[in-house]
N, C-alpha and C positions, 0 to 999 in steps of 0.2 A: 380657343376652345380648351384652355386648363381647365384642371377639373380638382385645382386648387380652392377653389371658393367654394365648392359644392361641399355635402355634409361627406364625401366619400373621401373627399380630401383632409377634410380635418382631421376624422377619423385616420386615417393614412400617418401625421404629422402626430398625433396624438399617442398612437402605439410605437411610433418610432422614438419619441420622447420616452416612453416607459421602458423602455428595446436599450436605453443610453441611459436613463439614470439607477434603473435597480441596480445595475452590477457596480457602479460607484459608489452608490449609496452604501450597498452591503459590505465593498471592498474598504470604504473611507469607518464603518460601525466595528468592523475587527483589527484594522488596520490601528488604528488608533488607541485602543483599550488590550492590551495584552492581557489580564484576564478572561476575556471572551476568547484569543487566542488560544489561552493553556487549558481552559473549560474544554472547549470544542476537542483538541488534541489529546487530552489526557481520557477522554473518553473512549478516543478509537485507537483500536491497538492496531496498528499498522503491518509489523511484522509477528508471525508468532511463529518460534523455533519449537520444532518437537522435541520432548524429551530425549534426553541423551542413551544410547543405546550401550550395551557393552562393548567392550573396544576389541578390536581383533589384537590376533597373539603376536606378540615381537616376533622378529627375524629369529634369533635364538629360541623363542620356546617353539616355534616350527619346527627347528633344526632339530630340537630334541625328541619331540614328538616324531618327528620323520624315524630319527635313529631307532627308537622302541618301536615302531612299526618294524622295521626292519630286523630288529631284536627277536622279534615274535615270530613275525613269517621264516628266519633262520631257523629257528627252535621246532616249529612244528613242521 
């Protein structure tokens, strides 16, 4: 009782066939041609870093800034 020979079967053996060779196929069309490679890639930007922001203050201009806080708050 397979139900190999029947149309539900072939059907069956048919989509498993297409299930096995697109991803070959497609893997063996870029695999091979490095232009379609660097097409495909240079299109999608993968990483994108946000612009760079302003940097925080050295150890020293902290320090100084500290001192003139302190500067001021003596004063007044």
């Amino acid at each position: 009782m397979s139900s190999l020979g029947t149309s539900k079967g072939i059907l069956e053996i048919a989509k498993f066939g297409i299930y096995v060779t697109v991803p070959i196929v497609l893997m063996y069309a870029f695999a091979n041609n490095t232009k379609n490679i660097q097409k495909f890639m240079g299109n999608h930007s993968y990483i994108v870093y946000p612009p760079e922001g302003p940097r925080p203050p050295s150890p020293e201009e902290l320090r100084e800034m500290a001192r003139e806080l302190a500067r001021k708050n003596k004063n007044h």
